[in-house]
C-alpha positions in Angstrom: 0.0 0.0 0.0 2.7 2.4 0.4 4.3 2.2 -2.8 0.9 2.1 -5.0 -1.7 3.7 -2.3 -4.5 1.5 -2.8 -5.4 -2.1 -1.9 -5.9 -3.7 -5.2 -4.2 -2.9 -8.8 -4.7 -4.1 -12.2 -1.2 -5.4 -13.7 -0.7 -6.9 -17.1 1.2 -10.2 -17.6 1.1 -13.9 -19.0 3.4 -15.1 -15.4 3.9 -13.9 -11.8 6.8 -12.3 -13.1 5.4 -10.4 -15.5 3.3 -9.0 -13.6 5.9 -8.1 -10.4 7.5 -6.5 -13.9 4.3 -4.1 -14.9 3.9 -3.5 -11.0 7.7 -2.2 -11.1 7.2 -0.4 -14.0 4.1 1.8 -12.4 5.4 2.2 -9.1 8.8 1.8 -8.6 10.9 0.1 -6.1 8.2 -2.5 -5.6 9.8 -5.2 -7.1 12.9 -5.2 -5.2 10.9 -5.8 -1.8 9.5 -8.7 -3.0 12.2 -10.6 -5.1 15.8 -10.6 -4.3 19.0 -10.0 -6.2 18.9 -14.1 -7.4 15.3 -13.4 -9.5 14.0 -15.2 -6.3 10.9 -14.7 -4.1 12.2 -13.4 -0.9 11.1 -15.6 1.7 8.4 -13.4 3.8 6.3 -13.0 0.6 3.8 -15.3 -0.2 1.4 -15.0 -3.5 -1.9 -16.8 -4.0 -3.3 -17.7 -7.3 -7.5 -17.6 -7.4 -6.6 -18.8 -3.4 -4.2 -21.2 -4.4 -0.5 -20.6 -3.0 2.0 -20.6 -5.8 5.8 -20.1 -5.5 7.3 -19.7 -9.1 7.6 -16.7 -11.1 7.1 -18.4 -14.2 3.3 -19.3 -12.8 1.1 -18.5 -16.1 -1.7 -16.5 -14.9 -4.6 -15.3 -17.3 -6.3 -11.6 -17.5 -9.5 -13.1 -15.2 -6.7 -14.3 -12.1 -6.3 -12.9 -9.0 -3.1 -12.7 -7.8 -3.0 -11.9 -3.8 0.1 -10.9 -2.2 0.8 -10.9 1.3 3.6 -10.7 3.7 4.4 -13.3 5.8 5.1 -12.0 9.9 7.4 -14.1 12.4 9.1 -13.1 15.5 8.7 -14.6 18.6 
């Protein structure tokens, strides 16, 4: 919410990635909080397909998807 002020935006993309890429793209710095230096998910992000959890950036999604992102909190 920071970076794009809002709790839902429409992105553009055939994969995870592509998306994270159009989400870059319109607000900037995003995509480095949620994938690291290796082209990896950083491990306190989790994404959800239509409710299902997925875990690679080269998930296909199509225009009708919904992609939820959430961060994951530890600590003890």
């Amino acid at each position: 919410r920071p970076y794009t002020g809002d709790d839902e935006v429409a992105l553009s993309g055939a994969t995870l990635g592509a998306l994270l890429d159009d989400l870059e793209a319109r607000y900037p710095g995003t995509r480095f909080r949620i994938v690291d230096e290796q082209g990896r998910i950083r491990r306190h992000m989790r994404f959800f397909l239509n409710g299902e959890p997925i875990f690679d950036l080269a998930q296909a999604v199509k225009p009708a998807d919904e992609v939820a992102m959430v961060q994951a909190l530890s600590g003890g």
